[in-house]
C-alpha positions as CSV (number, residue, x, y, z in Angstrom):
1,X,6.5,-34.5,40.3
2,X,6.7,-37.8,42.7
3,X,4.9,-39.8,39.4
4,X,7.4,-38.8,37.2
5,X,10.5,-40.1,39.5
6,X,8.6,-43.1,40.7
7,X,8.5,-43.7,37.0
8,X,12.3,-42.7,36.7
9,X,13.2,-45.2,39.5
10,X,11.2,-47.7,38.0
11,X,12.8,-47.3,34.7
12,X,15.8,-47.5,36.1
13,X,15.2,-50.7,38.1
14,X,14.2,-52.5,34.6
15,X,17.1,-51.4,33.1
16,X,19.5,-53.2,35.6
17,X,16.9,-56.0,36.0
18,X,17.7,-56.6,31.6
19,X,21.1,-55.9,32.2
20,X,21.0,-58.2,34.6
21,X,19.9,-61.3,32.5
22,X,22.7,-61.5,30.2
23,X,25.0,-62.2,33.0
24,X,22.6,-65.3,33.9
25,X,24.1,-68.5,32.8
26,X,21.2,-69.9,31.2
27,X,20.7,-66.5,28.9
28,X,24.7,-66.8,28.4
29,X,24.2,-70.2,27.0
30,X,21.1,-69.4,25.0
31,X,23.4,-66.5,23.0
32,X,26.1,-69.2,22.4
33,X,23.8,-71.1,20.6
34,X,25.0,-71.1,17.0
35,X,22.9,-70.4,13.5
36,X,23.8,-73.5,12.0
37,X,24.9,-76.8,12.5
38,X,28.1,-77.4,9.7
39,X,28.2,-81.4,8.9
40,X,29.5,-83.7,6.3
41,X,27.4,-86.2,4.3
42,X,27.0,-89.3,5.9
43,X,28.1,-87.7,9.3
44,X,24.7,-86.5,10.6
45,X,24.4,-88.4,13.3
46,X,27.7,-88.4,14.8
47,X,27.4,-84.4,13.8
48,X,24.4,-83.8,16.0
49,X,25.7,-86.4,18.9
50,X,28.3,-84.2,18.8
51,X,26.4,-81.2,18.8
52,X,23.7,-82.4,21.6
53,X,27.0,-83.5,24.3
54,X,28.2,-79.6,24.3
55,X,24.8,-78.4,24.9
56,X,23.8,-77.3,28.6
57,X,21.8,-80.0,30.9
58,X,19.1,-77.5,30.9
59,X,18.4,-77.7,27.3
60,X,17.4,-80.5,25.0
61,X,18.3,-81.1,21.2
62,X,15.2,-82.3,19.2
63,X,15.2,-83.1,15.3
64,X,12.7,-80.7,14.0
65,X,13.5,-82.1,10.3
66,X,16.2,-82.8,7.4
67,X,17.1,-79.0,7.3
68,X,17.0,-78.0,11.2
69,X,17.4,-79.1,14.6
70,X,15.6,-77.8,17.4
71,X,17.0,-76.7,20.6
72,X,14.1,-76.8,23.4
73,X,14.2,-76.1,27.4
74,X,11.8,-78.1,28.6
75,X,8.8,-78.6,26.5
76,X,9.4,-74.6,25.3
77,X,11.4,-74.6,21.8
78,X,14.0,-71.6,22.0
79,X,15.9,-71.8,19.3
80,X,15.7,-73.5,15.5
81,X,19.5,-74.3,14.0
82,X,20.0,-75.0,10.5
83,X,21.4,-78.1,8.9
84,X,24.5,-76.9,7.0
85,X,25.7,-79.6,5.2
86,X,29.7,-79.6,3.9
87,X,32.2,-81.8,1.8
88,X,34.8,-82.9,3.4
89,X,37.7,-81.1,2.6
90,X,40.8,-82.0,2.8
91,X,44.2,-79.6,3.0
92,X,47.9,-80.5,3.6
93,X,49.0,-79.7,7.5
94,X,52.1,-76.9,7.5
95,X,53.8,-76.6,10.0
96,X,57.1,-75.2,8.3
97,X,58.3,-72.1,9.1
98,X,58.4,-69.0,6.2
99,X,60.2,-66.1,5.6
100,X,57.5,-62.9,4.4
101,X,58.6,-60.4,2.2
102,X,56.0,-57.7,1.7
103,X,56.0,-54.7,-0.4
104,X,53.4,-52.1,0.2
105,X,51.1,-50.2,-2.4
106,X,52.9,-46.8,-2.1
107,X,55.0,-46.1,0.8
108,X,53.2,-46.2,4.3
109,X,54.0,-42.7,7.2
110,X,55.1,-43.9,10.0
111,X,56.0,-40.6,12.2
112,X,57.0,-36.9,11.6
113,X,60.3,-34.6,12.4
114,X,60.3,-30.8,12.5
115,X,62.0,-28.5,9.9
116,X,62.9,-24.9,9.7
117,X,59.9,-23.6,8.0
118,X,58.6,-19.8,7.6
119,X,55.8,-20.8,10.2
120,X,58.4,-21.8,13.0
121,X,59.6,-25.3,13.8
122,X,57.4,-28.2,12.9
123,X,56.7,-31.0,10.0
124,X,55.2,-29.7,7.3
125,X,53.5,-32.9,5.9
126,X,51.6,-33.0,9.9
127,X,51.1,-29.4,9.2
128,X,49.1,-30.4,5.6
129,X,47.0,-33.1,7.5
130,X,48.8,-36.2,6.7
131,X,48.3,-38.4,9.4
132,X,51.0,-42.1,10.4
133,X,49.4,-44.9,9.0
134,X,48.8,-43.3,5.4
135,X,49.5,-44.3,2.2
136,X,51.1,-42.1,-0.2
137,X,50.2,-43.2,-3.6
138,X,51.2,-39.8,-5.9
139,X,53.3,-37.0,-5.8
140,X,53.0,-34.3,-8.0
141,X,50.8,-36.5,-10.0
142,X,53.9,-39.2,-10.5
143,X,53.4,-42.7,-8.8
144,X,55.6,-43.9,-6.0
145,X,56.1,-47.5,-4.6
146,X,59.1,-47.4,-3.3
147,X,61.8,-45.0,-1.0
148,X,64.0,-44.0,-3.9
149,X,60.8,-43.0,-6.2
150,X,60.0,-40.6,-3.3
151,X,63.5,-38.9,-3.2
152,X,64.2,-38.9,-6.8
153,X,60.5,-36.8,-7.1
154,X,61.9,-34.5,-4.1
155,X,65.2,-33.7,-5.8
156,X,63.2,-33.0,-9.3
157,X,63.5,-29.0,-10.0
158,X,60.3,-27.7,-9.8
159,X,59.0,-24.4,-8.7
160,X,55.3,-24.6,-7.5
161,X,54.5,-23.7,-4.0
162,X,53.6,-26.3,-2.8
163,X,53.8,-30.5,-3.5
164,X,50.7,-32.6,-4.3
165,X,50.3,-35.8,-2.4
166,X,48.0,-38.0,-3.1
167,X,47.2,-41.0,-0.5
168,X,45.0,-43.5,0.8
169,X,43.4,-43.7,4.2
170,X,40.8,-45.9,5.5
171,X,40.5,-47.0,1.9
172,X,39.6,-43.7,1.3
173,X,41.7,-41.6,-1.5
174,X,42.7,-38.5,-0.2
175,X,44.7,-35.2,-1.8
176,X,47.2,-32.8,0.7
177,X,49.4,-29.9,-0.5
178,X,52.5,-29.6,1.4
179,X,54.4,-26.6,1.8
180,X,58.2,-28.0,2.2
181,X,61.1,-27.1,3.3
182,X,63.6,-26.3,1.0
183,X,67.3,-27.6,1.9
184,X,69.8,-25.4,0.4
185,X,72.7,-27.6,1.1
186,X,71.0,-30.9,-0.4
187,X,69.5,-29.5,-3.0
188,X,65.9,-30.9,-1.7
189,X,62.2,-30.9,-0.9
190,X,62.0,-31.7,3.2
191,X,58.9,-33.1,4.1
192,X,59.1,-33.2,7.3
193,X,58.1,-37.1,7.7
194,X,59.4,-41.1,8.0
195,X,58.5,-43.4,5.7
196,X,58.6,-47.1,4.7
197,X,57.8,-49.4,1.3
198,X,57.9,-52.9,2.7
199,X,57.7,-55.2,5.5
200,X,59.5,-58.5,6.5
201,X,59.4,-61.1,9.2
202,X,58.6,-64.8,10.4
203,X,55.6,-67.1,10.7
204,X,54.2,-70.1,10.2
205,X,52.4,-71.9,6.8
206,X,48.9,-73.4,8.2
207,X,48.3,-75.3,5.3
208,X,48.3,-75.9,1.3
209,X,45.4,-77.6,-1.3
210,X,47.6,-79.5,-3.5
211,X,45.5,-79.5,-6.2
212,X,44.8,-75.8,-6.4
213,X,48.1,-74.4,-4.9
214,X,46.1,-72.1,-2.7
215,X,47.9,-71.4,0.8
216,X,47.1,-69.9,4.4
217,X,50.0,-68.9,7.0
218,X,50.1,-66.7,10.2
219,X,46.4,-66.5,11.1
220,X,46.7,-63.0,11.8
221,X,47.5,-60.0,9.9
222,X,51.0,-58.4,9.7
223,X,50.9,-54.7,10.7
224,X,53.4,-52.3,10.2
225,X,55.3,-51.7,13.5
226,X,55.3,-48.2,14.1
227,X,51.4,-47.7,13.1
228,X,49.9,-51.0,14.4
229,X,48.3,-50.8,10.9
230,X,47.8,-53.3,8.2
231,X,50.1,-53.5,5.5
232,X,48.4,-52.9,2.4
233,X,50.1,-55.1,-0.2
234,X,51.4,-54.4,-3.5
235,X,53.0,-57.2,-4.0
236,X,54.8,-60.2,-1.8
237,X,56.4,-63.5,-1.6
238,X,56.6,-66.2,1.0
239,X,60.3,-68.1,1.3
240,X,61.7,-70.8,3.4
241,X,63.5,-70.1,6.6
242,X,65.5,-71.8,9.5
243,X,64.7,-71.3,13.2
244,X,68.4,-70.3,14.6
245,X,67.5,-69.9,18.3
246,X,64.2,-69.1,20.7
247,X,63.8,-66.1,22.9
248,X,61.1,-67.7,25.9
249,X,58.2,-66.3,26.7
250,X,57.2,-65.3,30.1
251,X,54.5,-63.3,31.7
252,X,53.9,-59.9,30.6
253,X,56.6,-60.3,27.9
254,X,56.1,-62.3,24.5
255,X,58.5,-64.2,23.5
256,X,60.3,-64.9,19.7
257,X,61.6,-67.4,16.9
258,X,65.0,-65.7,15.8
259,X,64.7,-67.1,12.5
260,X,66.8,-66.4,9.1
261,X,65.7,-66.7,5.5
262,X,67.7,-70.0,3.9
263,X,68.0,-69.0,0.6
264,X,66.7,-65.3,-0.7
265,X,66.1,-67.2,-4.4
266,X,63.8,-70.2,-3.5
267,X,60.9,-68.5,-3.6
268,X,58.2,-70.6,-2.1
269,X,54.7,-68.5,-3.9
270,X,53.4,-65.4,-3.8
271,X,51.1,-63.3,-1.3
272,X,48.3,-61.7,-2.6
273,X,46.0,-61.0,0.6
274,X,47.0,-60.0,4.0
275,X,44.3,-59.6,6.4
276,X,42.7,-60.5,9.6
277,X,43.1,-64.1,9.3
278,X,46.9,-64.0,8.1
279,X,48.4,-64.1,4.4
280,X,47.0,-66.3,1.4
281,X,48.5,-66.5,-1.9
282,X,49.7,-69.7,-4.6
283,X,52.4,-71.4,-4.2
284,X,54.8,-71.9,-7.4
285,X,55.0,-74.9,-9.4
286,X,57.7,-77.0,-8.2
287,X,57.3,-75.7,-4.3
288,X,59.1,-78.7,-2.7
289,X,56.5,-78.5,0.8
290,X,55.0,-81.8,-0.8
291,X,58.3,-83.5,-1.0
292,X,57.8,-83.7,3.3
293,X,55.6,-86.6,3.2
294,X,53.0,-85.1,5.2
295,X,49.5,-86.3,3.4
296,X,46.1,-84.3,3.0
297,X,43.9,-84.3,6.0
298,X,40.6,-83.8,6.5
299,X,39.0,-80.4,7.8
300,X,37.5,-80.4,11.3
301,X,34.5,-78.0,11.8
302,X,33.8,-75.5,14.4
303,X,30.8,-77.9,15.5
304,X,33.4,-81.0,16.0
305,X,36.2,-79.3,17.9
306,X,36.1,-81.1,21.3
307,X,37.6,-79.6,24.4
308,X,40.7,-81.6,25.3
309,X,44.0,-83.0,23.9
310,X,45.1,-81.8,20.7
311,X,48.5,-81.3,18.8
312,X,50.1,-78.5,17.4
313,X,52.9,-78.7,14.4
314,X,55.3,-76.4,14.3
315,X,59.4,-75.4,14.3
316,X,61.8,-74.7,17.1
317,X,64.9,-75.4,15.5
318,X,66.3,-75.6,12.0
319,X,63.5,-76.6,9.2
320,X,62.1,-79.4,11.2
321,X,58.2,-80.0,11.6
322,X,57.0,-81.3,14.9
323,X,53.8,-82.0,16.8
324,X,53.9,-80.8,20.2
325,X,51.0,-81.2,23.0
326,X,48.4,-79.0,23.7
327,X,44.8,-78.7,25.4
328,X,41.9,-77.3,23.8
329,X,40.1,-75.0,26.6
330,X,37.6,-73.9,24.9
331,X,36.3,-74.0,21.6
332,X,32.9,-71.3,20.7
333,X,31.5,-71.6,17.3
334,X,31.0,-68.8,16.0
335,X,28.5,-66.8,13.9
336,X,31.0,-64.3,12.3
337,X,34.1,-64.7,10.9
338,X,36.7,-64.4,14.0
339,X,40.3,-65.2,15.0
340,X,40.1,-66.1,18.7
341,X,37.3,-69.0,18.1
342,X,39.7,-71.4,20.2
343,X,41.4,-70.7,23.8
344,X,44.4,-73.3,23.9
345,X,47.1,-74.6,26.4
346,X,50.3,-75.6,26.1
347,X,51.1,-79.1,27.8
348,X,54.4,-80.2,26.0
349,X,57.2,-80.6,28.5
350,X,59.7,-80.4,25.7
351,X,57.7,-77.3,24.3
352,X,57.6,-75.2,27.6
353,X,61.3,-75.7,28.3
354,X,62.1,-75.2,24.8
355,X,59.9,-71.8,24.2
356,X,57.8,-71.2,27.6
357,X,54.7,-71.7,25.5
358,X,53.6,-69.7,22.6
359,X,56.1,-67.3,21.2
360,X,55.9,-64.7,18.6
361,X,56.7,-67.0,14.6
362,X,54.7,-69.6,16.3
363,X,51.2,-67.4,15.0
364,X,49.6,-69.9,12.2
365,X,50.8,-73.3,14.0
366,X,48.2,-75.7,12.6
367,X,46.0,-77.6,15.3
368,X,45.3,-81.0,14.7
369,X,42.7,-82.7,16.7
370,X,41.1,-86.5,15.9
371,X,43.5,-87.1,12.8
372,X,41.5,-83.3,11.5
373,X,42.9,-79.9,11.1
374,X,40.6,-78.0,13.4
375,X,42.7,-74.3,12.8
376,X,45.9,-72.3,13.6
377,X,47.3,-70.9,16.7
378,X,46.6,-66.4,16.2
379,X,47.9,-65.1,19.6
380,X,49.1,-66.0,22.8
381,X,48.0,-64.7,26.1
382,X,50.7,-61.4,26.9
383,X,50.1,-62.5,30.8
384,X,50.5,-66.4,30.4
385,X,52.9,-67.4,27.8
386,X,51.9,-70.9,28.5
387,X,48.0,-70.4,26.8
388,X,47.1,-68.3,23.5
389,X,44.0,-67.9,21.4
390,X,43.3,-69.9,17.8
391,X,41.1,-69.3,14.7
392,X,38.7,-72.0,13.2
393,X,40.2,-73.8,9.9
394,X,37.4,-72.8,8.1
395,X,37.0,-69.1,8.3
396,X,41.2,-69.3,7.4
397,X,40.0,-71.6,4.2
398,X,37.4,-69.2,2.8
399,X,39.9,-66.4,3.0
400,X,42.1,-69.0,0.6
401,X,39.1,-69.2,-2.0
402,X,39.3,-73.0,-1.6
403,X,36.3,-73.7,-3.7
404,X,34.1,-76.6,-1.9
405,X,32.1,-77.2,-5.0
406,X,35.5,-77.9,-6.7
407,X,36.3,-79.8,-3.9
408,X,33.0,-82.0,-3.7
409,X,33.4,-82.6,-7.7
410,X,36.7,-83.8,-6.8
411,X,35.1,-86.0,-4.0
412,X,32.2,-88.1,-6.4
């Protein structure tokens, strides 16, 4: 008995003593170490110099050869990073504000309300199983995008027991039956439930390939705000729109561009993704962005992002674009595709009396750092208005198919 809880104890005392070591700075910097080292042709050196002045005094950079680096403490090699070598890509800075105009696949539930039913009081699609957040594709077998689809299949005579929804949830196609309530005076199928077919609001454009078209805004995704869920897209467009006034941010409380679509017909492109990383679509043929005079920049990589000054461009009022100062905190290349890669200040006199710092519109704010695009502003900090999170430029460009062998073609 006293073996098995000295062994208990002891087991016990390695488990703290490994839990232990990851909080050890050393071991923290040794996880922070990234896979690969992204650089452009002809920018080794500088790429690695670079690389070698953000490593940790206690570690050493070594060039193992043309397809790695070796990170060593000491004379004791601990880790081997891989040469990743990139064109240079360029993309057009936004800036510009945008109206978004999205129109979901099916109509998403967001809540329930009771009915008189036979069973008592109570909804009788959250009686079935339907849950907020789900997408009702089908009823009764007849497809529904929009509001007046639904009612128009509610009002329809029909005398089954019960109606046959079919939806998606967690990508995941699902069938209910729902016994409704039937409303003598309207003539009508209750179903006991709220629910929506599109979405609409205010962000940012982060950038545009002029050759291809291809777009990224927001840097975030847009979630419908009842559920906190993503919008799932059937179709959507992207328009121009004009910052009328600012609500300022202050701690604990977020604050917002009160902006206004200029013209419901000019149509700036399409939206065909909405995800983590913000929208992406194609912007149409005559799209007057270009006519702004802003030229192509070059991409900055995770691996080149410097701690320090750094500009963001963005709108406070009307159309106009303007760069505004900020502070990179901290930058952490990253392994996996994430939208808080950056941890950014606002310094801008003129911006903090203007907004207070980051404010809800201002998500997909393009940061420019060393004459590069380094990424967009995602989120600010709900506690400190003055400071927010951004995502690296290149994890928003492979959500925009930008194809870098096009690109390097384009390049030689």
């Amino acid at each position: 008995m006293k073996s098995d809880k000295k062994r208990k104890i002891l087991g016990a005392m390695l488990l703290v003593a490994v839990i232990s070591l990851g909080f050890l700075q050393p071991v923290q910097s040794w996880i922070q170490l990234p896979d690969q080292l992204t650089m452009t042709a002809g920018e080794e050196t500088s790429a690695i110099e670079s690389f070698e002045s953000k490593v940790p005094a206690l570690f050493s950079v070594e060039e193992k050869n043309e397809d790695a680096i070796q990170v060593t403490a000491g004379s004791t090699p601990i880790k081997n990073i891989t040469k990743n070598e990139e064109p240079r890509i360029e993309v057009t800075p936004g800036g510009q504000s945008v109206g978004v105009r999205l129109n979901a696949q099916g109509v998403m539930v967001v809540g329930f309300h009771a009915l008189h039913t036979e069973q008592g009081q109570q909804s009788p699609a959250e009686a079935a199983g339907i849950q907020k957040g789900d997408i009702i594709v089908k009823i009764n077998q007849h497809p529904v995008e929009d509001l007046m689809e639904v009612t128009s299949i509610l009002r329809s005579p029909d005398n089954s027991n019960g109606i046959q929804v079919e939806l998606i949830r967690n990508g995941e196609k699902i069938e209910k039956t729902v016994q409704p309530s039937i409303t003598a005076s309207e003539d009508s199928k209750q179903l006991g439930m709220y629910i929506r077919d599109s979405s609409a609001g205010v962000g940012t454009m982060t950038f545009f390939d002029p050759g291809t078209r291809q777009y990224g805004a927001l840097g975030h995704v847009i979630a419908d705000i009842d559920t906190k869920r993503p919008v799932t897209i059937h179709e959507g467009e992207i328009t121009r729109s004009s910052v009328n006034s600012i609500e300022r941010g202050k701690s604990g409380l977020p604050g917002e561009k009160q902006a206004s679509i200029v013209n419901q017909q000019d149509v700036l492109g399409t939206i065909t993704k909405n995800n983590t990383f913000g929208i992406y679509g194609q912007l149409n043929e005559g799209h007057d962005l270009e006519n702004e005079g802003r030229e192509p920049m070059p991409i900055g990589y995770a691996e080149e992002v410097e701690e320090g000054p750094a500009k963001i461009l963005t709108v406070v009022e009307n159309e106009e674009v303007e760069a505004f100062d900020i502070e990179i905190i901290r930058s952490s290349p990253q392994k996996h595709a994430a939208t808080k890669g950056m941890v950014l200040k606002v310094t801008d006199d003129r911006l903090l009396e203007k907004t207070g710092g980051i404010v809800q519109g201002m998500s997909g704010s393009p940061i420019i750092q060393n004459d590069k695009i380094i990424g967009a502003v995602t989120h600010v900090f709900v506690n400190d208005a003055t400071a927010g999170y951004g995502s690296h430029i290149e994890w928003m460009l492979d959500e925009a198919e930008i194809d870098t062998e096009d690109v390097e073609r384009k390049a030689s």
